[in-house]
Steps between C-alpha positions, in 0.01 A plus 500: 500500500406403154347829283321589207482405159782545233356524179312805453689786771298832522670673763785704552803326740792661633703371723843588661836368600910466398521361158721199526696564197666830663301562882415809416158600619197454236178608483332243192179552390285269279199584303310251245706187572878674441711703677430836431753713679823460697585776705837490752618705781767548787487090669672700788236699571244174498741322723473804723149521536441105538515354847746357657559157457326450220583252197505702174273427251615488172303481162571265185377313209323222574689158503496282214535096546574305153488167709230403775326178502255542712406701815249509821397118418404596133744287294491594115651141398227359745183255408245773641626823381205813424492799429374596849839291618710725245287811660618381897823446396487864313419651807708398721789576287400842527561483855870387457546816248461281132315716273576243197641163478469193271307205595713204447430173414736242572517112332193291509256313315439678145158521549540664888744746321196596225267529715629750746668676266138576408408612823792687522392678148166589669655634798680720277199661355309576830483835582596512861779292478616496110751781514710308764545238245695594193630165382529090592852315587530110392734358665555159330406269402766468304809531730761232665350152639833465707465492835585847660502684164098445463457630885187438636318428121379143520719283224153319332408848377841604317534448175720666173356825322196430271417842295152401433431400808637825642257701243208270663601645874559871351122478346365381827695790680354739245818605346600614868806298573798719516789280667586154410794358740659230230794261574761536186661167485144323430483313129322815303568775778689738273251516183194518797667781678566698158102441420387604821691800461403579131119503645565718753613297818815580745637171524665436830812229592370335821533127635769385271824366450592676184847523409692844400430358183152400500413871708687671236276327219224583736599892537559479100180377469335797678499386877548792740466417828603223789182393704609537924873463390656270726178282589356265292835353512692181634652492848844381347613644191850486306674806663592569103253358286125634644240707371584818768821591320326588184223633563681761733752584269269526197401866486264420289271367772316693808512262803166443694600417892272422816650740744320405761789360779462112429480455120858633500726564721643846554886421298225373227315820489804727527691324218233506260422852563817611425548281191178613373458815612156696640414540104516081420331407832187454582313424841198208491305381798484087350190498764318196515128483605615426879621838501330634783393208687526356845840304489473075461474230218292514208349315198513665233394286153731219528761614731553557914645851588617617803414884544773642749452856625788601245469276148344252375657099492467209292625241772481189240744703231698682797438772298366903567082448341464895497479800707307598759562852522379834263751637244460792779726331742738443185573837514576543837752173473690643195557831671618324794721252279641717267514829670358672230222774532126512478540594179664224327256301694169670355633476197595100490167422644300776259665686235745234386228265395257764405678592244646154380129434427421839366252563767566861407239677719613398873844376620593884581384823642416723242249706349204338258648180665238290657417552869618197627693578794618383848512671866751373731754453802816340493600322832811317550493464109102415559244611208177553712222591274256778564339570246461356092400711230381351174357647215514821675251347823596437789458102559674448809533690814645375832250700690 
């Protein structure tokens, strides 16, 4: 059950369970849009006095996906995006626990990318749905045209980093593009990536071939992050010279991975986890606009998809199109893959990238911090949602 309105709360909230950072038992309250107390107690004494057989429910920050393309049949790269699509797809995010994520627009026609960039910008100032929306992804165009390396981004559209054609995009977007996912070995990569970052952009390594040389120019250039490490990336590589290697041993870089059972497979997830660490990692959904949807084949622009009840395919590239699952179920996967607790999970899929983009009012619970928080279960390493917080309102409730 979708709720009321996030921009303007008026009422007081509290609301109770185990804190996921320690499980100890906390009453939070929220007043005027932040979190206004934390108080904890005995958790034995709530497990005592809830019935048996009953899940816990357990209280966090709200997640935090960098990378979704779409969602609920709304696809931001799309030909009929609105702002009442970005609202849908806004609201059912809330369902699957995403307080704030980045709408990201993937290679395409110039003139497509613009243009709902603009939307996107307007979407960001609406008062029910703006706070969800901090910042944009690009992702491309300017990336690999090799097969496997460009994924599912259709070669016509890829091209080699133009600055003033980037500024043209960043006007239409309203200065709200956060993320740029660049490949390094493109003819003017390096002196893009250090503009980008002198304005203010992250600049992300994703569907490339760089060498350790080229990533190193890249990272000395300003680039700190890898885009789904380990996708966007040939079936066969050298077993020595590929862009993995450097990327995971650069410590320079925080890794972005699609935990979500398919994109990776569990060695994948494990390796890079301990490489990295919870501090460099960070959990994205990569959810395309089929997300959601009855499984089958789909058109979508100029290419046939096949949604499967798991990920999304791109039969004509044999190549993974995107996800079909929430960054929720990420964290459930990790935690399953890695062994690691709930709390290195929150914080991969909230407080890591809060804070990489100085989103300094949510990521964590803490007082003055905004009230955007998550109620919970954990099942067989299952998120399921029951209620979204945002802004201090509730938005969501399963009841």
């Amino acid at each position: 059950m979708l709720t009321s309105s996030i921009y303007m709360p008026n009422e007081k909230i509290t609301i109770q369970g185990l804190l996921y950072s320690d499980e100890s038992y906390a009453t939070i309250t929220m007043e005027n849009g932040n979190i206004s107390s934390i108080e904890k107690s005995n958790q034995a004494n709530y497990r005592q006095a809830s019935p048996k057989n009953t899940a816990d429910v357990y209280i966090a920050p709200g997640l935090i996906d960098i990378q979704i393309n779409g969602y609920m049949g709304v696809d931001f790269s799309g030909p009929k995006l609105t702002v009442e699509g970005v609202r849908k797809a806004t609201k059912a995010l809330w369902k699957a626990g995403v307080t704030s994520y980045f709408p990201t627009i993937i290679t395409s026609d110039i003139d497509r990318i613009k243009k709902n960039f603009a939307v996107l910008a307007e979407a960001r100032q609406d008062p029910e749905i703006g706070k969800s929306i901090p910042w944009f992804h690009l992702e491309g165009p300017y990336i690999s045209p090799f097969p496997g390396f460009r994924g599912a981004h259709l070669e016509k559209y890829i091209k080699t980093p133009d600055w003033d054609e980037f500024l043209d995009i960043q006007k239409a977007a309203n200065n709200g593009i956060k993320i740029i996912t660049v490949a390094p070995e493109l003819k003017g990569a390096i002196p893009f990536i250090k503009k980008c970052v002198e304005s203010g952009v992250i600049v992300s390594l994703g569907h490339h071939n760089g060498t350790a040389k080229e990533i190193q120019a890249a990272v000395d250039a300003g680039a700190t992050m890898a885009t789904h490490l380990g996708n966007g990336c040939a079936n066969q590589i050298n077993r020595h010279d590929n862009p993995l290697w450097p990327q995971l041993s650069n410590d320079a870089i925080t890794a972005t991975i699609i935990a979500d059972g398919f994109h990776l497979r569990r060695e994948e997830v494990r390796t890079f986890y301990k490489v990295k660490g919870v501090e460099k990692t960070i959990l994205v959904s990569d959810a395309l606009d089929l997300a959601g949807l009855p499984p089958g084949e789909y058109t979508r622009g100029e290419r046939t998809l096949v949604l499967t009840p798991d990920v999304v395919q791109l039969p004509k590239e044999n190549v993974l199109a995107g996800a079909a699952s929430p960054i929720s179920k990420c964290v459930g996967v990790v935690m399953e893959y890695t062994e690691c607790g709930l709390k290195n999970a929150i914080q991969m899929a909230s407080t890591n990238p809060a804070k990489l983009f100085s989103l300094e009012d949510i990521g964590e619970i803490e007082i003055g911090k905004r009230g955007d928080l998550i109620q919970f279960t954990m099942e067989d390493n299952r998120m399921k949602i029951l209620k979204t917080y945002v802004n201090g309102s509730l938005v969501y409730s399963l009841d």
